[in-house]
C-alpha positions in Angstrom: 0.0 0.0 0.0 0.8 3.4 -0.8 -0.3 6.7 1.0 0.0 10.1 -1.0 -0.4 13.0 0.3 -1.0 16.8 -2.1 -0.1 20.1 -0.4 0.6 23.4 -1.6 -2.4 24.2 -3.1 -3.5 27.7 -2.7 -5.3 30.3 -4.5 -2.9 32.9 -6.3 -3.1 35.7 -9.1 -3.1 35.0 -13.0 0.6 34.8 -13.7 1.6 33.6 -10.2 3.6 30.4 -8.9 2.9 27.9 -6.7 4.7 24.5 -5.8 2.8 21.5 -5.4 4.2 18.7 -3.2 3.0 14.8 -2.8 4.3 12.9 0.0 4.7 9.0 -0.2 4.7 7.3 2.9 7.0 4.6 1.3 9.9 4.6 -1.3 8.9 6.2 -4.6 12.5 4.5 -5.9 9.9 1.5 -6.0 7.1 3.3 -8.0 7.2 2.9 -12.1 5.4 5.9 -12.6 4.3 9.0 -10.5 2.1 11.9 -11.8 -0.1 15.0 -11.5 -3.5 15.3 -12.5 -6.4 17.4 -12.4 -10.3 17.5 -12.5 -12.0 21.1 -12.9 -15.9 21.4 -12.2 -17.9 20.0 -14.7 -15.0 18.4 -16.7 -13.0 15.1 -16.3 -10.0 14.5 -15.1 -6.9 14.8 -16.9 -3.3 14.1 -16.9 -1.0 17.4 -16.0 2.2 15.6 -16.1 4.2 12.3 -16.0 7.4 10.7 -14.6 8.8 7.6 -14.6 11.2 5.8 -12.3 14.3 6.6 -14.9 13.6 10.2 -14.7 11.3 10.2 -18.0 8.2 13.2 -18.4 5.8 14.0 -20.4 3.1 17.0 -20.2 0.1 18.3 -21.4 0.2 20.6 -24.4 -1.8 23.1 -22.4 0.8 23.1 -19.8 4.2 22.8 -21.6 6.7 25.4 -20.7 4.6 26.5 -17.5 4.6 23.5 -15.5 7.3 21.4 -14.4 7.6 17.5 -12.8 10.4 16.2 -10.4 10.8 13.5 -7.9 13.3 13.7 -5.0 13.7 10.0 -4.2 15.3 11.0 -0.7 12.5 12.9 0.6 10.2 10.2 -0.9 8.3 13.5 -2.5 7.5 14.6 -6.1 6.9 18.5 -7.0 4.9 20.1 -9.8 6.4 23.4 -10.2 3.2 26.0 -11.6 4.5 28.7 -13.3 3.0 31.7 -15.3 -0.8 30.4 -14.1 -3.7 30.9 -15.9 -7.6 30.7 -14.8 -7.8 27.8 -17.0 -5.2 26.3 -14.7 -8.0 26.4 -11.5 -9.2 22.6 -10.4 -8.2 20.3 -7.8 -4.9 18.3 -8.7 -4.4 14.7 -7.7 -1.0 12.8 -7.5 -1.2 9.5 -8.8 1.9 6.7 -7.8 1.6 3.5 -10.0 3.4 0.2 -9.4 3.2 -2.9 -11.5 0.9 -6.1 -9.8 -0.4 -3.4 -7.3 -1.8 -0.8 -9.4 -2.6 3.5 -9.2 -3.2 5.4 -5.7 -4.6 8.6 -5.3 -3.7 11.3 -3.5 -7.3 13.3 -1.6 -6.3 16.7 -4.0 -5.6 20.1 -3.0 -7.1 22.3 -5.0 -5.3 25.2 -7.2 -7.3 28.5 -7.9 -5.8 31.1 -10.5 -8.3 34.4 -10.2 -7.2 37.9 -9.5 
């Protein structure tokens, strides 16, 4: 079993930063894949951004260049850095861990909102 836990959500200005964090409570060295999504109201949920155990990522178009994904296998802890937000950007984001014969865990959300 793995526990995630999101923080850093927060509301901030269009064009402002924030840093999301999600905390394993085991080794994410073990993990194949970790990643950030999000669900805004009325819409599904969607992939943000990706990264694998070797370091590999992959993002949205809508998010490329603004958003970046890291993992810090020491802390146990992966980061989505949220640069140059929009309003578009506002929904609750989720960090997802998958592992192979176990499957994905969620993370409960924090939720993001971009409005000045």
């Amino acid at each position: 079993q793995v526990q995630l836990v999101e923080s850093g959500g927060d509301l901030v200005q269009p064009g402002g930063s924030l840093r999301l964090s999600c905390a394993a409570s085991g080794s994410i060295f073990s993990l194949d894949s970790m990643g950030w999504h999000r669900q805004a109201p009325g819409k599904q949920r969607e992939l943000v951004a990706g990264i694998s155990r070797g370091g590999s990522t992959n993002y949205a178009d809508s998010v490329k260049g603004r958003f970046t994904i890291s993992r810090d296998n020491a802390k146990n802890t992966m980061y989505l850095q949220m640069n140059s937000l929009k309003p578009e950007d506002t929904a609750v984001y989720y960090c997802n861990a998958y592992k192979a014969f176990e499957g994905s865990y969620w993370g409960q959300g924090t939720q993001v909102t971009v409005s000045s």
